[in-house]
N, CA, C and O atoms as a CHARMM CRD file, in Angstrom:
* protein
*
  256
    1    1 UNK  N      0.84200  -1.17600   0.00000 PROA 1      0.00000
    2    1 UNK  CA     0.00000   0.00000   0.00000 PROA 1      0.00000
    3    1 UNK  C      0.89400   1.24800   0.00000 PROA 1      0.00000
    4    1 UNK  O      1.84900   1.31600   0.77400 PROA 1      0.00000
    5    2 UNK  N      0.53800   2.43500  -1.02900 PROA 2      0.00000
    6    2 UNK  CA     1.30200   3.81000  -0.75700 PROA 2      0.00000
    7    2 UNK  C      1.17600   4.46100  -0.01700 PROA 2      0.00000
    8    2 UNK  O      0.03600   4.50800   0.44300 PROA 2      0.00000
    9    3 UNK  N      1.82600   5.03000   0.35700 PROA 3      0.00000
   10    3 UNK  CA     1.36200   6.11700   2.00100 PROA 3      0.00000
   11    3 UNK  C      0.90800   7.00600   0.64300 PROA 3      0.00000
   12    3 UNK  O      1.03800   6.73700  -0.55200 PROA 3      0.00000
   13    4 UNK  N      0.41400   7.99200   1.21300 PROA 4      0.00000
   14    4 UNK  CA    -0.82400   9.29400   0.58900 PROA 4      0.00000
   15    4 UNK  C      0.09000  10.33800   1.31900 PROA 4      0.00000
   16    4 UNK  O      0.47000  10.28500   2.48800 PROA 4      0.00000
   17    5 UNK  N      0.38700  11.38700   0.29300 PROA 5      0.00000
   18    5 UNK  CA     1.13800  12.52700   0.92800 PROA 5      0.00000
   19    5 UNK  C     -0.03500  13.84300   0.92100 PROA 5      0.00000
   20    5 UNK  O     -0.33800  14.37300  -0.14800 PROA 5      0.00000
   21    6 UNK  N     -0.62600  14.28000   2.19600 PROA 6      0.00000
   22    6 UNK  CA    -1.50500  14.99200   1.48200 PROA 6      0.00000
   23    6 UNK  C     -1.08600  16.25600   1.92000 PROA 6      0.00000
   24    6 UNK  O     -2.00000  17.08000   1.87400 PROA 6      0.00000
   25    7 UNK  N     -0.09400  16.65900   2.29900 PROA 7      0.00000
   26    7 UNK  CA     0.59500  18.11900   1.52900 PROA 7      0.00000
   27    7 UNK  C      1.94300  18.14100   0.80400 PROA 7      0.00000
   28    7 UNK  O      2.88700  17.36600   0.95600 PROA 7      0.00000
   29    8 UNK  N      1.83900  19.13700   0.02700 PROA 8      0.00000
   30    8 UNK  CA     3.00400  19.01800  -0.91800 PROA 8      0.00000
   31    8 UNK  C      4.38200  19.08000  -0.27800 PROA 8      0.00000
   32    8 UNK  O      5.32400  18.31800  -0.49200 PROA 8      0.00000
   33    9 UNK  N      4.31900  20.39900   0.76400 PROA 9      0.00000
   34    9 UNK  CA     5.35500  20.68400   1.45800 PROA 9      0.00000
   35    9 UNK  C      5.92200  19.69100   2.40700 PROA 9      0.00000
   36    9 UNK  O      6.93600  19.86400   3.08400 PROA 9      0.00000
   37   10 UNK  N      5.25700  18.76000   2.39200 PROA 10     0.00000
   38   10 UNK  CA     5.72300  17.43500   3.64200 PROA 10     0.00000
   39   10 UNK  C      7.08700  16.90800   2.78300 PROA 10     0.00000
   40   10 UNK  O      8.17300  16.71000   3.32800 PROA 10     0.00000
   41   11 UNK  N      6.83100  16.72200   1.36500 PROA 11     0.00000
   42   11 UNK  CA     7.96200  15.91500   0.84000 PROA 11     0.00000
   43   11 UNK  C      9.34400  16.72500   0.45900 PROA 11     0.00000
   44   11 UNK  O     10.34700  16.02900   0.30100 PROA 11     0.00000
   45   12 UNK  N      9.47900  18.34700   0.28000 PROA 12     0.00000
   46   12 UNK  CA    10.49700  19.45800   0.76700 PROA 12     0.00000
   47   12 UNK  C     10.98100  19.54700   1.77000 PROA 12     0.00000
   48   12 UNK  O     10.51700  20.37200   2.55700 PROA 12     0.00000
   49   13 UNK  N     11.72400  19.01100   2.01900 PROA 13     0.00000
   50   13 UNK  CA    12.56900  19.34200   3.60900 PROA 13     0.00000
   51   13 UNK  C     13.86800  19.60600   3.17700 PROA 13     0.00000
   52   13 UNK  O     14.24100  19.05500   2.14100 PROA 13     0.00000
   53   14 UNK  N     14.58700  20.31000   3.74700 PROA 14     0.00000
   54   14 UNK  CA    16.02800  20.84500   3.60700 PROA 14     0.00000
   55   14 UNK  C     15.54400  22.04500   4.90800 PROA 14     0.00000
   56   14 UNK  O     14.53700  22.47300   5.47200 PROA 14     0.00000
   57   15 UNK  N     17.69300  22.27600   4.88600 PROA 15     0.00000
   58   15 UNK  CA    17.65300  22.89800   5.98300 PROA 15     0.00000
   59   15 UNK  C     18.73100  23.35600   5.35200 PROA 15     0.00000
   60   15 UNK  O     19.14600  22.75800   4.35900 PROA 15     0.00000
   61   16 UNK  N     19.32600  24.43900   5.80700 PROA 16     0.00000
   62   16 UNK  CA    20.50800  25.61200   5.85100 PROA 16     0.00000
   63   16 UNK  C     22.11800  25.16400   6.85300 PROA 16     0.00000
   64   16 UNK  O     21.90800  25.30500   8.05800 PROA 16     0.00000
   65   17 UNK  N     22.94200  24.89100   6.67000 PROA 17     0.00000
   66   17 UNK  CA    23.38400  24.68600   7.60000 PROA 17     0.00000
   67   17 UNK  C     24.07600  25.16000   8.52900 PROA 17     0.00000
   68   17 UNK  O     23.75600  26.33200   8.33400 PROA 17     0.00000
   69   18 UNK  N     25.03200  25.22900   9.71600 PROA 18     0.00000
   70   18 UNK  CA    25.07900  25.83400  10.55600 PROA 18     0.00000
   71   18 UNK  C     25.16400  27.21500  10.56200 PROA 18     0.00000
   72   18 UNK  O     25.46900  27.25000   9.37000 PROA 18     0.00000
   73   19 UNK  N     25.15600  28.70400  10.96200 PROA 19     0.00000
   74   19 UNK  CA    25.78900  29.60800  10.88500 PROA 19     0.00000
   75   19 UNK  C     26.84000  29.92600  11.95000 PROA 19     0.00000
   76   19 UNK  O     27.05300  29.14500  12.87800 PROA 19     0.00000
   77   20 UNK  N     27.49300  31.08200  11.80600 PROA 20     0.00000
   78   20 UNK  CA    28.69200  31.82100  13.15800 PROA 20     0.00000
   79   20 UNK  C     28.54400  32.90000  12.36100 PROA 20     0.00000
   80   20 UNK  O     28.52600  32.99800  11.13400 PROA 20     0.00000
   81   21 UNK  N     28.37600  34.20500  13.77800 PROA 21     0.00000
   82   21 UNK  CA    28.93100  34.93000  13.45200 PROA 21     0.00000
   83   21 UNK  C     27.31000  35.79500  13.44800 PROA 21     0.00000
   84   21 UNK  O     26.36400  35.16400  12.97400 PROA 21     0.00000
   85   22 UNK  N     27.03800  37.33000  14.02400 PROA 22     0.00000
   86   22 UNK  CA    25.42700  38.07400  13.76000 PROA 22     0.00000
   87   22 UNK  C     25.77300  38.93600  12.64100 PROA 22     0.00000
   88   22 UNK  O     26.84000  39.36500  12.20200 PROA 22     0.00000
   89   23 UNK  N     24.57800  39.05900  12.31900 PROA 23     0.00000
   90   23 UNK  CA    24.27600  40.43300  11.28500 PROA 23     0.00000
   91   23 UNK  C     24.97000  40.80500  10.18000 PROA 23     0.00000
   92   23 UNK  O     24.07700  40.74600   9.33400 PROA 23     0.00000
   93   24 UNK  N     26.14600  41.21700   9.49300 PROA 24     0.00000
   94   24 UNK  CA    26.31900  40.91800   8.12300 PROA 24     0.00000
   95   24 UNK  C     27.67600  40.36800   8.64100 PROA 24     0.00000
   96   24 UNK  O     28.60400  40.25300   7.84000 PROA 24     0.00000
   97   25 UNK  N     27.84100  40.00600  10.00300 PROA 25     0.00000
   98   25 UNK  CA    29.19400  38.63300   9.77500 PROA 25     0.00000
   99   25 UNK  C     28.56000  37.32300  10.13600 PROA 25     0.00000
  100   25 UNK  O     28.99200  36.54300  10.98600 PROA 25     0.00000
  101   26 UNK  N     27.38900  37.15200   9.33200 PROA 26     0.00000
  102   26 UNK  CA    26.82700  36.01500   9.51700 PROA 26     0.00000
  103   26 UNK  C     27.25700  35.11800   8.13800 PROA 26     0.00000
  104   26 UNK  O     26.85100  35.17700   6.97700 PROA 26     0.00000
  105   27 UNK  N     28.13000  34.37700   8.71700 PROA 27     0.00000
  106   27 UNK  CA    28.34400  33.42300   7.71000 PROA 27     0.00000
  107   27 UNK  C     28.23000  31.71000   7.86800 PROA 27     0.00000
  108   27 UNK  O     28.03100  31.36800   9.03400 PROA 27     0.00000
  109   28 UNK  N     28.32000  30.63500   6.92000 PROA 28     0.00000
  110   28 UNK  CA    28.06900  29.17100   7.00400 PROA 28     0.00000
  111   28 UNK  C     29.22600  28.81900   8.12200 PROA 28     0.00000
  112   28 UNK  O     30.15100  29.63100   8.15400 PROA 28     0.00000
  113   29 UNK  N     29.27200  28.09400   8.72800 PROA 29     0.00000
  114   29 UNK  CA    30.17200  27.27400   9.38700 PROA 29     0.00000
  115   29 UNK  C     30.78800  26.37300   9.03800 PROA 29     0.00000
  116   29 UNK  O     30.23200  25.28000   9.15300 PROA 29     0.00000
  117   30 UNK  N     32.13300  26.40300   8.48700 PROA 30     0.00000
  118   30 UNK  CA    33.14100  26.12500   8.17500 PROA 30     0.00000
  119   30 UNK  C     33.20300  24.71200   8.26100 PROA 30     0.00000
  120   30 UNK  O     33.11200  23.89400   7.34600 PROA 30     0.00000
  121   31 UNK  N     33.38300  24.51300   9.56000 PROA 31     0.00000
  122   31 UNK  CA    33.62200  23.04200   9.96200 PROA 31     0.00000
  123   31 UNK  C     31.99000  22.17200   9.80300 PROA 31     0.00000
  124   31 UNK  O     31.67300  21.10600  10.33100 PROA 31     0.00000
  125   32 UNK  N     31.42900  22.77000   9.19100 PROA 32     0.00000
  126   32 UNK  CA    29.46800  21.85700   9.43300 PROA 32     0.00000
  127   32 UNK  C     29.73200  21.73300   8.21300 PROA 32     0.00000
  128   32 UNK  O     29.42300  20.56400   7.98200 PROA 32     0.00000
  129   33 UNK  N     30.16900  22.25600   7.11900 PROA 33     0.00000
  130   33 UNK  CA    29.50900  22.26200   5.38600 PROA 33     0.00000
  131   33 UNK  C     30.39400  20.87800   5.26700 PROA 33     0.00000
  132   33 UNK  O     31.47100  20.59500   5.79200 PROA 33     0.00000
  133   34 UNK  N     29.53500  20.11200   4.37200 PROA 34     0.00000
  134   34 UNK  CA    29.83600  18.45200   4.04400 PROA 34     0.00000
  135   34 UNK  C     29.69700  18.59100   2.04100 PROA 34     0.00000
  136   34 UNK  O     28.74100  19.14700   1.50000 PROA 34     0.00000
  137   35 UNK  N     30.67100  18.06200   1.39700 PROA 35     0.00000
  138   35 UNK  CA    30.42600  17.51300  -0.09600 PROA 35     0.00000
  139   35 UNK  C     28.58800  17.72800  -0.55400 PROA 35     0.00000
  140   35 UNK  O     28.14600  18.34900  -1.52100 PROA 35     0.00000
  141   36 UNK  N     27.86300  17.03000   0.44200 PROA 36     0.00000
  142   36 UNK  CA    26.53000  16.67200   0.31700 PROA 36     0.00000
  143   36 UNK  C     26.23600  18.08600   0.19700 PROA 36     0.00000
  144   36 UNK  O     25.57100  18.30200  -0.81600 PROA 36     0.00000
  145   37 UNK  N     26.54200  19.30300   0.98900 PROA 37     0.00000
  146   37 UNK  CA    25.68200  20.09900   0.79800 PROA 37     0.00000
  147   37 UNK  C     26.26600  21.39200  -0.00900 PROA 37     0.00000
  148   37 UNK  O     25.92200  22.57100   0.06800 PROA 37     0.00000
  149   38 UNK  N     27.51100  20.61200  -1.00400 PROA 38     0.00000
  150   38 UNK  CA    27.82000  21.45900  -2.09500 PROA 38     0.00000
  151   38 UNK  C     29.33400  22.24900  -1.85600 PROA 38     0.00000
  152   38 UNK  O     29.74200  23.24100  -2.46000 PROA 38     0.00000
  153   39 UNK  N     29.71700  21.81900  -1.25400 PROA 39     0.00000
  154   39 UNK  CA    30.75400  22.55000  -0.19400 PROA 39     0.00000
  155   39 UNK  C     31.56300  21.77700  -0.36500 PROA 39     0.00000
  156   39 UNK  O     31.93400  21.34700   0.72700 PROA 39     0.00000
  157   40 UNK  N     32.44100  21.01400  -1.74500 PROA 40     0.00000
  158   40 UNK  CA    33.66200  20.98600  -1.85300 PROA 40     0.00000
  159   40 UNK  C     34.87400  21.85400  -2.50600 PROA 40     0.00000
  160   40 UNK  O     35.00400  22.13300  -3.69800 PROA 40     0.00000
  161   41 UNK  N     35.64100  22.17200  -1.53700 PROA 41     0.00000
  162   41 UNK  CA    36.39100  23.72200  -2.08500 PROA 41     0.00000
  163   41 UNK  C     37.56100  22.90200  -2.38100 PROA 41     0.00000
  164   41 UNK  O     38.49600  23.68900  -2.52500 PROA 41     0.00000
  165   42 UNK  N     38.00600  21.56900  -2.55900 PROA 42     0.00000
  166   42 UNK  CA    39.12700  20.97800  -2.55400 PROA 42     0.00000
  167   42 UNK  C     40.05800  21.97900  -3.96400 PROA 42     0.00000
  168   42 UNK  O     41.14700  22.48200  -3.68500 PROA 42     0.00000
  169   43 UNK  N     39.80100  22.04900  -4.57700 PROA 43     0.00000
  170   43 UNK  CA    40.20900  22.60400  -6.03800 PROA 43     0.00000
  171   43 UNK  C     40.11300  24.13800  -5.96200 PROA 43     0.00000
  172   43 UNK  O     40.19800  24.76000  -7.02100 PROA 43     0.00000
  173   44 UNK  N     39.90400  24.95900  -4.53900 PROA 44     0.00000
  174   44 UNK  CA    39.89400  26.36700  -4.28000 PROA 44     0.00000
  175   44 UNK  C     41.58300  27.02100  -4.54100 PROA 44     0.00000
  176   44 UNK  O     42.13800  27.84900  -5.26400 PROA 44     0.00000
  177   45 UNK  N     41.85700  26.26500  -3.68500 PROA 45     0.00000
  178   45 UNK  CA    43.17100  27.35500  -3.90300 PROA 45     0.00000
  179   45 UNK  C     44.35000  26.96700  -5.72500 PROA 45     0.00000
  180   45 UNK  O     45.26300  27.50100  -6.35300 PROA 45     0.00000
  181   46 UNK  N     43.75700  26.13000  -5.77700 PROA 46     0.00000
  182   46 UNK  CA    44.73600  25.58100  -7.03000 PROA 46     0.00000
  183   46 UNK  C     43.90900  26.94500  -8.51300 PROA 46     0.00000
  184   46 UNK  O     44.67800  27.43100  -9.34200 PROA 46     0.00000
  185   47 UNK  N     42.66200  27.23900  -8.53000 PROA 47     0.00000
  186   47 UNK  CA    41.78600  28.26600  -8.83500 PROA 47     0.00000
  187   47 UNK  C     41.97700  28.94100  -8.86500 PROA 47     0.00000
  188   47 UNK  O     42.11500  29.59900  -9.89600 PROA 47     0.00000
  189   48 UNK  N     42.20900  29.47700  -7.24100 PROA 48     0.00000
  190   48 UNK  CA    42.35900  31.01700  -7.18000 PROA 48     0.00000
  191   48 UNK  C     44.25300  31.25300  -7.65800 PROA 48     0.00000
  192   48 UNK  O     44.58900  32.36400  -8.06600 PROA 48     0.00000
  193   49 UNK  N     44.92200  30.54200  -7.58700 PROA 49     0.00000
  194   49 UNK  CA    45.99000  30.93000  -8.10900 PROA 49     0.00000
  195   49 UNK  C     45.95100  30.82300  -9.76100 PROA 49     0.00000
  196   49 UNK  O     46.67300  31.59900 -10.38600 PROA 49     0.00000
  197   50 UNK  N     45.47200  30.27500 -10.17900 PROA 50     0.00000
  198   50 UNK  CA    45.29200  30.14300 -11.76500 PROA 50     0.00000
  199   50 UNK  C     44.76100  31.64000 -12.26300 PROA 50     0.00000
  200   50 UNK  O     45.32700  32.37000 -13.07700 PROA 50     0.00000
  201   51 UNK  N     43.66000  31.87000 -11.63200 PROA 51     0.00000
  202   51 UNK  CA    42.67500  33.07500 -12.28600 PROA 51     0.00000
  203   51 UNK  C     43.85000  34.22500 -11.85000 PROA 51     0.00000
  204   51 UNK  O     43.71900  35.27600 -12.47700 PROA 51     0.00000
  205   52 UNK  N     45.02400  34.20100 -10.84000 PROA 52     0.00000
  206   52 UNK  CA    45.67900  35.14400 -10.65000 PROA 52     0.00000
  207   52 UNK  C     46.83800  35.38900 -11.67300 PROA 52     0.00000
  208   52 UNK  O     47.48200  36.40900 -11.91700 PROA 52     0.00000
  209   53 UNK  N     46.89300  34.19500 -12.16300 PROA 53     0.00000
  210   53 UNK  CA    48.01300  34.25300 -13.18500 PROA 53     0.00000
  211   53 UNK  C     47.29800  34.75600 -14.52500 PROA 53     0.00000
  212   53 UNK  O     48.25000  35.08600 -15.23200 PROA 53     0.00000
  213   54 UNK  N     46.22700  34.96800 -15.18400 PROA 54     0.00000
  214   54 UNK  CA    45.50000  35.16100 -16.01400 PROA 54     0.00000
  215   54 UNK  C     45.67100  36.27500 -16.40700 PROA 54     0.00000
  216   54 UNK  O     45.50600  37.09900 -15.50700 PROA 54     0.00000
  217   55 UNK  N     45.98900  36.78200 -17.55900 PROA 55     0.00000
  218   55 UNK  CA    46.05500  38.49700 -17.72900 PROA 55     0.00000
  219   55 UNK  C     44.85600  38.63900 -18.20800 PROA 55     0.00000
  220   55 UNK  O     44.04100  38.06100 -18.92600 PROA 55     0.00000
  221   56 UNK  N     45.00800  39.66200 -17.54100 PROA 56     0.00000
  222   56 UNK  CA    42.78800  40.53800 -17.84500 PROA 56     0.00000
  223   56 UNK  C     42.88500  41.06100 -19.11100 PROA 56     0.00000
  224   56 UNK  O     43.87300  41.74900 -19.36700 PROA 56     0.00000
  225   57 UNK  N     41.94500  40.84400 -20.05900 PROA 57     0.00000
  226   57 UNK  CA    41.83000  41.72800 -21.36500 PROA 57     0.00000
  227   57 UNK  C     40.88700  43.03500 -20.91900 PROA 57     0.00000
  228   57 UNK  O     39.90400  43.14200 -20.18500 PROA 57     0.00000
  229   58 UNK  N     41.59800  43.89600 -21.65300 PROA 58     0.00000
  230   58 UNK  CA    41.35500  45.05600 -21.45000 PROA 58     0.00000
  231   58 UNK  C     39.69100  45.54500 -21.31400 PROA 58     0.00000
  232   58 UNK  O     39.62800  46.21800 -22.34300 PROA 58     0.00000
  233   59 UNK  N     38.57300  45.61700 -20.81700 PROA 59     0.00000
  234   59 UNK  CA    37.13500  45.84100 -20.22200 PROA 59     0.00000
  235   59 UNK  C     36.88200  47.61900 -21.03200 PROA 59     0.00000
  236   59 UNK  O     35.70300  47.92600 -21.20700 PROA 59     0.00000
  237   60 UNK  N     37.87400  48.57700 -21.43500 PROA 60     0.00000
  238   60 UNK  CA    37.27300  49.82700 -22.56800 PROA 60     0.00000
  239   60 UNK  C     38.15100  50.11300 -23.31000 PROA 60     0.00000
  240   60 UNK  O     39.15100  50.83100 -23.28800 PROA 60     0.00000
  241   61 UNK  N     37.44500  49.17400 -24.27800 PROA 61     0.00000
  242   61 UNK  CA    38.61600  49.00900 -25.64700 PROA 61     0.00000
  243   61 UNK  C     37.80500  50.13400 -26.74100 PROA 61     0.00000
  244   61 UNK  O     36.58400  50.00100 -26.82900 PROA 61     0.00000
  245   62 UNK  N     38.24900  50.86200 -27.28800 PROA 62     0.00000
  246   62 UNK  CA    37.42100  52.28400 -28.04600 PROA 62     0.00000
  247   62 UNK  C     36.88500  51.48100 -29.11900 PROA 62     0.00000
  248   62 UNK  O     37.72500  50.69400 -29.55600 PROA 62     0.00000
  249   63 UNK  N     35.71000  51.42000 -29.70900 PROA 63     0.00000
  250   63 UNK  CA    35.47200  51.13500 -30.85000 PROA 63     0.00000
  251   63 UNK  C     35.28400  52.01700 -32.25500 PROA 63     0.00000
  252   63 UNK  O     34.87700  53.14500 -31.97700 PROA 63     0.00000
  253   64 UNK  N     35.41100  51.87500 -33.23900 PROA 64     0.00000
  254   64 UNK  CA    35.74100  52.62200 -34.11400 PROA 64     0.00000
  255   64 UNK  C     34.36600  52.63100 -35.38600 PROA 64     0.00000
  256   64 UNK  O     34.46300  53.32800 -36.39600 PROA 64     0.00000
C-alpha cells in the first residue's frame, strides 16, 4: 500500500546549515559544510591561483 502525501510541502525538507557569526558577519560554518551540501572547495586554492596568473583583457577598448 502507498502512504498518501496529502501536503506538498511534507515531501520538501532541507535545511541551511550551521551559521557563526550576527548580522552581516553572519556566515556558514566552516567546519558543518559536508560535499553533500555542495561545499567541496578541494580545487579552491589551485583556482584562485590560476585566475591570478590570467592576464585581464582590457574591459574599454574604443570602438571605431
Amino acid at each position: 500500500m502507498e502512504a498518501k502525501v496529502t501536503d506538498p510541502l511534507d515531501k520538501a525538507t532541507s535545511s541551511a546549515p550551521p551559521t557563526l557569526g550576527e548580522g552581516c558577519l553572519n556566515r556558514y560554518d566552516p567546519d558543518a559544510l559536508r560535499p553533500e551540501d555542495g561545499a567541496d572547495f578541494d580545487g579552491a586554492v589551485e583556482l584562485w591561483q590560476q585566475l591570478q596568473q590570467t592576464p585581464e583583457a582590457p574591459t574599454d577598448t574604443p570602438k571605431k
